[in-house]
N, C-alpha and C positions, 0 to 999 in steps of 0.2 A: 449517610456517608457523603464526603465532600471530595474534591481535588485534590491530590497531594500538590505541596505547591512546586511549580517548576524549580530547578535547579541554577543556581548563580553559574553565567557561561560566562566563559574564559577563553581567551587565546593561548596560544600552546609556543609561538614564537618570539625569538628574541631580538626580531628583526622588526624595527617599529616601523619602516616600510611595508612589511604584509598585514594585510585586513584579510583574519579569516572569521567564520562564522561564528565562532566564540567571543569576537567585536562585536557584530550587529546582530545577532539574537538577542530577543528581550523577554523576558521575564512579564509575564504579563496576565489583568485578570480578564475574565472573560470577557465583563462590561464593555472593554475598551481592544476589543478580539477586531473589531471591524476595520480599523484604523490602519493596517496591517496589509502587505499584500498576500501573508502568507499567515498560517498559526500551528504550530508543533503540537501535538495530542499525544502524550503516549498511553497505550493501553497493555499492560502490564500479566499478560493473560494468555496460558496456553493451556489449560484444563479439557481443550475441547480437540485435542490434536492427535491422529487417527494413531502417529508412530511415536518418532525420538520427539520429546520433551527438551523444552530449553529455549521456547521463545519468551518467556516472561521476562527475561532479561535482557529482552531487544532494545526496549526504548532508552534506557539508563546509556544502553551500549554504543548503539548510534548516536545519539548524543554525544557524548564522548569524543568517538571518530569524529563527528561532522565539527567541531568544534574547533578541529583543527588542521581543516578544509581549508585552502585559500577562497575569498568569496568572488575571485575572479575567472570571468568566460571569456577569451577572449573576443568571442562574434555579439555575444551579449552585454559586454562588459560586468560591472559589478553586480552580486545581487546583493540586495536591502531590504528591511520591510520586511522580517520574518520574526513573528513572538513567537515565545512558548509558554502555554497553557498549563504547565504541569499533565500529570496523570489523573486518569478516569478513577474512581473507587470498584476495581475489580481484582485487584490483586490479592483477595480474603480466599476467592471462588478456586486457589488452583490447586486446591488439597487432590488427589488423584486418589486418594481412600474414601475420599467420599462416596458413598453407596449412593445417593441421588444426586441425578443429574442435573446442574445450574447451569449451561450452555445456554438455555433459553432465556434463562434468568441476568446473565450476563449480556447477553445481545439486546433485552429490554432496559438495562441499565445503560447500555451504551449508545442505546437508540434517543435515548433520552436527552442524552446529553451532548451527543456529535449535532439532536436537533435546537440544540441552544450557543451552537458553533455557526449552524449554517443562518439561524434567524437574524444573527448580528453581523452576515456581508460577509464573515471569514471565510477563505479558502482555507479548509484545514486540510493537516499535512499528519494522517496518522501514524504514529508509532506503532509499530504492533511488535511481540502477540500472533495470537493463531489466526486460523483464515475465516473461521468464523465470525470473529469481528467485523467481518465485510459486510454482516446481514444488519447488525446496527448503527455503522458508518451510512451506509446506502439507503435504511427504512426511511429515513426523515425525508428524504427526497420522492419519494414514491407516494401516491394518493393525490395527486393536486391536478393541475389542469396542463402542467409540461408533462412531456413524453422523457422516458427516464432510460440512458444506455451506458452498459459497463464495459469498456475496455479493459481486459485480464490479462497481463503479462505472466503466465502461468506455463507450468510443463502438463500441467492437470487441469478439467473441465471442473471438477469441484460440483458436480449436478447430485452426485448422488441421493438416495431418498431417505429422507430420515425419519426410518422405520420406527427405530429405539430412542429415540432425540436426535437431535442434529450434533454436528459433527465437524468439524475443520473439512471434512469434505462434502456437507451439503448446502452450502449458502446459497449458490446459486438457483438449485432447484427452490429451496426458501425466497428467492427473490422475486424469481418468476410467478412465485403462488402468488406472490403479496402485489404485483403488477410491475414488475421488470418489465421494459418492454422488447431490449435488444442487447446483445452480449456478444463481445468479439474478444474471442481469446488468442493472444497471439504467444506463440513460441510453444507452441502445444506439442509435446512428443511420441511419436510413432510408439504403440505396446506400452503406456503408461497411463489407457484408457479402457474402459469397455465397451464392445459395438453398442449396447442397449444405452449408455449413457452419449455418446457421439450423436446414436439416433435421436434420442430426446432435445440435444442442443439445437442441432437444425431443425427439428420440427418447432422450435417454439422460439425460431427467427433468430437463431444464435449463427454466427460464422467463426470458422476455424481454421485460424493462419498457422500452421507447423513452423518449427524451428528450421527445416531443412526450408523454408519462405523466405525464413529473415535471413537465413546467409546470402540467398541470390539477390538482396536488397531489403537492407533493413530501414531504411527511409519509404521506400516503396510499400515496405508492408505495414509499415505505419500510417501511413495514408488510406490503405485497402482497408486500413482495424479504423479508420475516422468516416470512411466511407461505410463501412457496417452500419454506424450509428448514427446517420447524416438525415436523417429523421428524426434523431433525439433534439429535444431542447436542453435540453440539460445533461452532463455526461462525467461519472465518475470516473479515477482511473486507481487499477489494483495493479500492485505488483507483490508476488510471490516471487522470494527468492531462488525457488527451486527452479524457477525460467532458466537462468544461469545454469553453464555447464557444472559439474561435480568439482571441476580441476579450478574453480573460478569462488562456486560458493561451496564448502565442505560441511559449513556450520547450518545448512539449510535442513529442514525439518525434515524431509523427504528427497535427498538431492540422488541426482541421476547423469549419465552420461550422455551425451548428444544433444547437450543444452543452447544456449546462443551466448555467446560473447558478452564479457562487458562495456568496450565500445559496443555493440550495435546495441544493447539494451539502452546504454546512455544516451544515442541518436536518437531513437523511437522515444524514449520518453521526453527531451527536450519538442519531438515533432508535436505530440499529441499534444502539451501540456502547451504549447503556443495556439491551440483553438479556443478560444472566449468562453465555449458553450463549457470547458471543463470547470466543474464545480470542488472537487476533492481531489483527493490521492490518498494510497495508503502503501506501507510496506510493511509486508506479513512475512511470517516464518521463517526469520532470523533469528537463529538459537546460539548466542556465544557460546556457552560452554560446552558445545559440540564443534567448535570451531577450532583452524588451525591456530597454532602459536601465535603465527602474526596477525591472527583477528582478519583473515584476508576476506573472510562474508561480509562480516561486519564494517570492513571500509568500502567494500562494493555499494553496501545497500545506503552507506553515510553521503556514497556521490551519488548513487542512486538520486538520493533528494536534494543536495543541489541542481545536478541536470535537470530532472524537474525545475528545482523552483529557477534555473535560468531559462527556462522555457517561459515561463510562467511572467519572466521577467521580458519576453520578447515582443510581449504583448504590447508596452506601452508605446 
């Protein structure tokens, strides 16, 4: 199985003054992934998702939105310098009648291939898809002689153990087997957890920023989640849309009430996403067709990733 190849991006305006991301995304193979300060991955895959179904159509989706994103910050100025990759070969695995389980099967196809993303310099930028995609975004990083730490913009710890296979909600405890070394999950929500899994996080050098954190300073507690991992040399960053309140993301896989905002999510990740040591990103469980009319997840999680990548762009 190969790439689907990325899709021909377009602008969406009629004003030949706005440069939006459908100008400077580029179409691109992987050879030439390094070249880049950023690179688009969509991974096409929600077969492994504990509830409502309907992230497979995240990455087509956001695409789309971001496309028609202005590519301007104003403290950043423009961002530039982002391919896209096309899609992973996992979109075969989301038959949900399947009697056996591919989740693991798909996390080694992805591990494969996010590791021929990372060996060529790219910062990629994944599309997702369920949360388990995180185990084979993350694996290629893990085993080498850097220390390796996840910042998780999640309502959920995602630890749980996977008894029957893994699962959109065990990646993390799958990461820690494989040698995670540190995890800071921010915007985590009160009764959307269990003590046994809370316990396990801190015991194996996790920290957990709550949502009711980032309202008293969501710059602050961005810093508190880079200070978690300030030991890592290297550090990936996930975003779950379910971080977001219900009234903000509706089309989230799992969405709940008492989430954090979409300014401070967008702060917090411009903050992290300006540390050098960050190596990736990802945006999981964005399910369009669980979403309202005006697609209002799906443009969240489309600036999602420019904030990011104008973070990303603060750097030079």
């Amino acid at each position: 199985m190969s790439r689907t190849d990325p899709p021909a991006w377009e602008g969406t305006s009629s004003d030949p003054n706005d440069e939006q991301f459908g100008h400077v995304v580029r179409p691109t193979e992987i050879e030439d992934a390094g070249d880049f300060r950023a690179a688009l991955v969509g991974e096409p895959y929600d077969g492994a998702v504990i509830g409502r179904r309907g992230a497979r159509e995240g990455p087509a989706a956001i695409r789309r939105a971001l496309a028609g994103v202005k590519t301007h910050h104003f403290d950043e100025g423009p961002v530039a310098g982002v391919a896209d990759l096309g899609d992973l070969p996992v979109e075969a695995y989301n038959d949900a009648d399947d009697p056996e389980n591919h989740v693991a099967d798909v996390q080694a196809i992805v591990a494969d291939e996010a590791a021929a993303v990372y060996e060529r310099g790219a910062l990629p930028v994944f599309l997702g898809g369920d949360n388990s995609l995180t185990v084979g975004n993350v694996t290629p990083l893990l085993g080498g002689d850097d220390s390796v730490g996840v910042v998780s913009f999640d309502a959920h710890l995602d630890c749980r153990e996977p008894a029957d296979g893994p699962t959109s909600g065990t990646p993390y405890r799958q990461l820690f087997d494989a040698g995670l070394d540190r995890l800071a999950v921010v915007g985590a929500r009160h009764f959307e957890t269990s003590t046994a899994y809370a316990d396990f996080l801190r015991e194996s050098g996790g920290t957990i920023l709550t949502a009711d954190e980032v309202g008293r300073g969501p710059v602050e507690t961005a810093d508190f989640a880079l200070d978690a991992v300030a030991a890592c040399d290297r550090v990936f960053v996930s975003l779950d849309v379910d971080v977001l309140d219900q009234t903000a993301a509706p089309g989230a896989s799992a969405p709940t009430p008492g989430g954090v905002t979409t300014r401070e999510l967008f702060s917090m990740l411009r903050r992290v996403a300006a540390d050098p040591r960050v190596v990736g990103f990802e945006v999981v469980e964005c399910a369009p067709p669980l979403d309202d009319e005006d697609g209002r997840t799906v443009g969240a999680a489309a600036r999602a990733v420019a904030h990011f990548l104008a973070g990303v762009t603060s750097r030079d």
